[in-house]
N, C-alpha and C positions, 0 to 999 in steps of 0.2 A: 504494500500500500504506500502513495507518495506521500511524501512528507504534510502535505498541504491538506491529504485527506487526514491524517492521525491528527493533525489540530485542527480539525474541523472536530472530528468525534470527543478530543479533549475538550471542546468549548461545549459541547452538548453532554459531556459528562458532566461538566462542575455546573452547568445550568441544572439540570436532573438535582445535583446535588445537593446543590441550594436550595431547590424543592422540597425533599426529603429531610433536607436539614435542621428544616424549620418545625419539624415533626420531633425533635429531638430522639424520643426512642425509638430504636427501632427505623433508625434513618440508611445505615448502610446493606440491611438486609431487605427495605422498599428497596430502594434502589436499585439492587440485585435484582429483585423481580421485576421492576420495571425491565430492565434490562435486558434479561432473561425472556419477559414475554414482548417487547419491539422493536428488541433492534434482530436483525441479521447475523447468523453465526458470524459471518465473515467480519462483520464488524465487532463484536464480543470479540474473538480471538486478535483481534488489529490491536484494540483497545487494551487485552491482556497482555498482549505480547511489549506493548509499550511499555507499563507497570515493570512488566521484566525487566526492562533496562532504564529503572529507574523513576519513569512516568512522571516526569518533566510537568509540569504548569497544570497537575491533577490537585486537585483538593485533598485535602484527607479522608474526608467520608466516600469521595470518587475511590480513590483507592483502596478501602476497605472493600466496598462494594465488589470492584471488582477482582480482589483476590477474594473476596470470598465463593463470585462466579468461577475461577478458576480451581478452588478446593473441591467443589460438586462436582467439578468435571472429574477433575481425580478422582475423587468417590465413586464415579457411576464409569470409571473405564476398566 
């Protein structure tokens, strides 16, 4: 994925975030589901695979979320 799409999906993760966030509990495990149920696998793994190396200009609750998307996937392989 080009560089230009991974921060487009980072902008749209820490928007999500801030969504969720404002929900305080239970804010990175929404978001997972959200995530889980709209976006595209392809984007879900774009978006883990950046967290991999770091995940640059994510939120914190972004990032929980989405290693916790990436912990289920280990679970259910």
């Amino acid at each position: 994925m080009s560089h230009n799409s991974v921060e487009k999906l980072v902008k749209m993760a820490n928007q999500i975030g801030d969504f969720f966030g404002a929900q305080k509990i239970g804010a990175a495990s929404g978001m997972a589901e959200h995530l889980r149920k709209f976006w595209a696998p392809h984007m879900r793994e774009a978006i883990s695979e950046h967290v991999q190396h770091g995940g640059d200009g994510l939120s914190p609750i972004a990032i929980e979320a989405i290693k916790l998307l990436a912990a289920e996937k280990k679970g259910a392989a």
